[in-house]
N, C-alpha and C positions, 0 to 999 in steps of 0.2 A: 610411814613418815609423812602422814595428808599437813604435818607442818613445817615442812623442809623442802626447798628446791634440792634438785640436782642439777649442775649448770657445770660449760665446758670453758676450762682456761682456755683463753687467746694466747697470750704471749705473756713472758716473763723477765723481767728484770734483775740483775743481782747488782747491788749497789758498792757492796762490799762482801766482806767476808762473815760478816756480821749482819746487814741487813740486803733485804730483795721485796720488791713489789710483782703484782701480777695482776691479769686482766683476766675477766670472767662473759660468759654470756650473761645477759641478764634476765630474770622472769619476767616476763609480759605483763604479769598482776603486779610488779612489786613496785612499790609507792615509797618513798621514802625524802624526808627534808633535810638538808644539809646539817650537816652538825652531828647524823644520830650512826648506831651503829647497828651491825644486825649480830646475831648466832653463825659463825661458820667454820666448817672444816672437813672432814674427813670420814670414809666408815674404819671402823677400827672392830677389828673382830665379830662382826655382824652388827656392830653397835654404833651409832652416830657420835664421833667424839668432836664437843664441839666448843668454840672460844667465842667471846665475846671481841668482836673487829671494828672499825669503822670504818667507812665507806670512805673511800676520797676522791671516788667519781663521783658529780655533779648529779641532783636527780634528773638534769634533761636529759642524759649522755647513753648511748645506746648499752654499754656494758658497766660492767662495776669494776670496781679498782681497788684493793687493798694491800699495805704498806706492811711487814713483816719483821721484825728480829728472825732469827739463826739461833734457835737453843739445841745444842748439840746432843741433850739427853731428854727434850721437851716431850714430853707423850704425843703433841701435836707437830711444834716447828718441828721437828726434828726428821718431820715427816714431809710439813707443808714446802720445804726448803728444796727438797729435791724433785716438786711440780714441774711439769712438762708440758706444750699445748697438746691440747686435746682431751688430755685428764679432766678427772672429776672431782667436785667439791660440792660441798653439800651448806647450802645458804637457808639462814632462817627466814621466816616468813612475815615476821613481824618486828621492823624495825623500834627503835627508841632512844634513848637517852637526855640526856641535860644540855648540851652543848647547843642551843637554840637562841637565835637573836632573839627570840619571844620574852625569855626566860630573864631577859635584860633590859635593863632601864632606857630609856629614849638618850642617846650622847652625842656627841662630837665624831671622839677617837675611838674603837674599838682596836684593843688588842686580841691578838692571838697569840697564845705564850704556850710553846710547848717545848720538851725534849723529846730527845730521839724518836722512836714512831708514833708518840703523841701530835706529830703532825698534821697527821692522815686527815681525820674530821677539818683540818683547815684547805687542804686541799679542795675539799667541795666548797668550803664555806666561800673563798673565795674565788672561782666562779659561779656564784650565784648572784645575779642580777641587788635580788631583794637587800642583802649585805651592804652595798653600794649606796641605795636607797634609803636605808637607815643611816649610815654612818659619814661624815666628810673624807674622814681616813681610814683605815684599816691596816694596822701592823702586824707584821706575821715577825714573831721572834722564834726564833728556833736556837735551841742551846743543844749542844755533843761536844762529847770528848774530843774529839779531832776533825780536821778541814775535811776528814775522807767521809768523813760520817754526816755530810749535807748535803744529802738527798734532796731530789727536787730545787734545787739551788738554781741550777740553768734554767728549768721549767718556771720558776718564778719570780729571777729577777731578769731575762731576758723575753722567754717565749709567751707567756699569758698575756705580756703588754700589748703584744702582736695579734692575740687570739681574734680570730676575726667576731666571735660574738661578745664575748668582755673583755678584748683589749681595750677599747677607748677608755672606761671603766676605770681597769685595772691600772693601766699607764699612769690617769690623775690621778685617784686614790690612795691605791693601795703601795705600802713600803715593804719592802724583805729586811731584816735584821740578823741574819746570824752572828753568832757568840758561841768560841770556842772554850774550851776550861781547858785542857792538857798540851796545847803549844800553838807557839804565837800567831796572830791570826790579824784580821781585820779589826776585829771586835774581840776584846775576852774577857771571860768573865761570868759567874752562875746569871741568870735569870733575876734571882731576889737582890741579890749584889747592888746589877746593873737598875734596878727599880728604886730600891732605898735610898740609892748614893746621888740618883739622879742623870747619872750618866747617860741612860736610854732615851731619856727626854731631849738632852741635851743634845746627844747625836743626833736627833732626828730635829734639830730644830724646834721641841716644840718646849711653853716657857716652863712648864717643870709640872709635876703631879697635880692634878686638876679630882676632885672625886666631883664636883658636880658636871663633867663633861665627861672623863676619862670609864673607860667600860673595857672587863678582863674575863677572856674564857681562858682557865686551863686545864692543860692534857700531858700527862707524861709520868716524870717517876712520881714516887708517893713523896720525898723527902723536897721537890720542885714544889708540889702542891701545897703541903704541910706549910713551908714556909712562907708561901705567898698568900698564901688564907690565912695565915698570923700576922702578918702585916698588913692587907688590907681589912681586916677587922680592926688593926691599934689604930686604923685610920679611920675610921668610922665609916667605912664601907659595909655594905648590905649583900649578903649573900642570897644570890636569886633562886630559884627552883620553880617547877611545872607550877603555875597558876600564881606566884607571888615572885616576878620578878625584881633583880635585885643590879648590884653594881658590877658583881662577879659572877661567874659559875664554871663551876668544874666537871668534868664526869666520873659520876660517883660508881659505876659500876665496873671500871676498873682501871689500872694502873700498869705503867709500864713499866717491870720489876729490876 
């Protein structure tokens, strides 16, 4: 396995019944830029079984962090869900993906639009200095079924303002936006909803859908995606990728089912 860490859970979170994050050691060689994700999981009968994850620790950050669903017959959750510290987990060695401020056009506002553990990748993104540096603002939209299923909610509409190295940052910056769909909340309402109707503008103050400022990464189910890449193409928006960035971009290597 000369292309796979082995590395030891720290500590584990269960957020619900349904979803749980967890910390890991980290590899010494391993290099990685906000936004991407690596190969990780488990051996499974002498065999590496292994998922595509994203990181949602920081590349400064001594360990790595990843954000999990609960599939109760998954070949992997099913397995990863009942992690304990000190166990093992088996990380690839070469991270990647789409989710890269490179990959996007110079703007204003960057969104971050995700569902459920399509989160994670923003979690790094926004502490990372560079994000800030690029963008005036930075919204993190997170959409789920119910109030219980908003992970990281206190981590970042309370504790990251506070962070001692990107609170000052984060506190101007950056906005939290969750949005519930299955009962009543602060905000409710799908992701594409709240973008077409204009209402997410509106809530945040700002004067309504801009494509020459406005910049969108998304992550999550495929039916979130689908519909948000159909509407920012009927808008004349440009979809970005490695080497031809663009107004949007998504991660294409995979989706939260």
């Amino acid at each position: 396995m000369s292309n796979i860490h082995v590395e030891k859970v720290i500590d584990v979170r269960h957020w619900t019944e349904r979803l749980f994050s967890f910390r890991t050691t980290r590899p010494a060689s391993l290099r990685f830029r906000s936004g991407q994700f690596v190969m990780m999981g488990l051996q499974s009968e002498g065999k590496p079984l292994l998922r595509a994850y994203s990181l949602a620790s920081a590349p400064y950050e001594d360990g790595l962090e990843f954000f999990s669903i609960k599939v109760a017959n998954g070949p992997l959750t099913s397995r990863l869900q009942h992690l304990a510290a000190g166990d093992e987990v088996l990380v690839g060695r070469k991270p990647t993906g789409t989710l890269l401020i490179d990959n996007l056009k110079p703007g204003r506002n960057l969104f971050l639009l995700a569902t459920g553990t399509g989160l994670a990748p923003y979690l790094s993104l926004v502490k990372d200095p560079e994000t800030y540096e690029r963008f005036e603002r930075v919204i993190v939209v997170h959409g789920v079924r119910f109030s219980a299923d908003l992970a990281y909610s206190e981590y970042l509409a309370d504790e990251l303002p506070k962070d001692e190295l990107i609170g000052e940052l984060a506190a101007a910056q950056l906005a939290y936006y969750p949005t519930v769909t299955r009962e009543p909340a602060r905000h409710n309402g799908r992701i594409s909803t709240l973008l077409a109707n204009g209402k997410l503008h509106a809530d945040l103050g700002l004067p309504g859908f801009a494509a020459e400022s406005d910049r969108f990464m998304l992550c999550g189910s495929e039916a979130m995606i689908g519909d948000l890449r159909a509407l920012f193409l009927a808008r004349g928006l440009d979809e970005g990728n490695t080497g031809e960035p663009g107004d949007f971009v998504f991660e294409k290597a995979f989706a939260e089912k």
